[in-house]
C-alpha positions in Angstrom: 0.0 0.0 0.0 3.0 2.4 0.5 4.5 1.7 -2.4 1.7 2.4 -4.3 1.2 5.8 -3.3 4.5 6.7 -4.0 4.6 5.6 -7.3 1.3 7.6 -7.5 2.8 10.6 -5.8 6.2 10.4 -7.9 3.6 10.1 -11.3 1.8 13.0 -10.3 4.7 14.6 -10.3 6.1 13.8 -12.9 2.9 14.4 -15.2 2.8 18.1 -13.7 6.6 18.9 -14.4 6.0 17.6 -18.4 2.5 20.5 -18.3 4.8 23.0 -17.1 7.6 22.5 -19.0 6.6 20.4 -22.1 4.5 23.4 -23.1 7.6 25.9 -23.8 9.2 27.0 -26.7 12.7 26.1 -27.4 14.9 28.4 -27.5 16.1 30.1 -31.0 19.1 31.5 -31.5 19.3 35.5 -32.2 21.5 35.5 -35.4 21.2 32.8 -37.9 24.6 31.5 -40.1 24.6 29.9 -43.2 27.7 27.8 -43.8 29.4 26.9 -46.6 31.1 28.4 -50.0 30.8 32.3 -49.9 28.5 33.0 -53.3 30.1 34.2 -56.2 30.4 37.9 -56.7 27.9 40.1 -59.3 29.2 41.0 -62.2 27.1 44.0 -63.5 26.3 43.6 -67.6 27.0 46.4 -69.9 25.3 46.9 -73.2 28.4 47.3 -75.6 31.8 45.3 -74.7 34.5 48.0 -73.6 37.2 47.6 -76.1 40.9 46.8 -74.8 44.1 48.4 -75.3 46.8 46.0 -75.5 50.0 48.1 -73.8 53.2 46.3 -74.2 55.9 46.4 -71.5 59.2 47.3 -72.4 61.2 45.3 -70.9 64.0 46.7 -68.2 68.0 45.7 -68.4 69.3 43.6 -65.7 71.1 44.7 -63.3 74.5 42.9 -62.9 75.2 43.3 -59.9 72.9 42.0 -57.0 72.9 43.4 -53.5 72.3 41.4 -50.9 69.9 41.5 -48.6 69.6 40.8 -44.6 68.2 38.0 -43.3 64.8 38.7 -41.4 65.0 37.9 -37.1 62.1 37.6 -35.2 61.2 40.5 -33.0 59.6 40.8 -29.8 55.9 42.1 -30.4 55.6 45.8 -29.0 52.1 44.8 -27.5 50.7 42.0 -25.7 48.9 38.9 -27.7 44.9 39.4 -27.3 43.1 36.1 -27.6 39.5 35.6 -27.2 38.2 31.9 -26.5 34.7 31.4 -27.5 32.7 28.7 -25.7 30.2 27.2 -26.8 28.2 25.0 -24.0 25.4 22.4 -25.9 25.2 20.5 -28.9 24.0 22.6 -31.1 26.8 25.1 -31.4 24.6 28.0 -30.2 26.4 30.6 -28.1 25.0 31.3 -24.4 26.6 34.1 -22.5 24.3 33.2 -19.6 25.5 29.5 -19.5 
């Protein structure tokens, strides 16, 4: 007998914490993000075809001598690194600041 009014008490419960819950919306996320191949660019049509100039270079003498040139060291940055870690905290990929 006391088992069975727990298991009533625990399915009462339960059935009113699915009513007050099971009746939300899910949350949507604010910005939505397509992924994949950026789209081409527009080309905007003319009526007539521009005609083209061909311009020949001339080209320039060598130089015979070459200077030579220094070899590149790493420097110290003047400034400090800034790096931002975005977390992301369910499944989906959506971003919760409040989570």
């Amino acid at each position: 007998m006391r088992i069975r009014h727990r298991v009533q008490i625990v399915g009462a419960l339960l059935l009113l914490a699915m009513a007050l819950t099971g009746c939300q919306q899910p949350a949507e996320p604010t910005a939505r993000v397509t992924l994949g191949p950026p789209p081409p660019p527009t080309i905007a049509h003319t009526a007539t075809p521009e005609v083209a100039t061909a311009v020949i270079p001339t080209p320039s003498p060598a130089s015979a001598t070459t200077v030579p040139t220094s070899t590149p060291t790493p420097q110290r940055p003047e400034q400090g690194i800034a790096l931002t870690v975005l977390h992301t905290n369910d499944v989906n990929g959506y971003i919760d600041p409040c989570g």
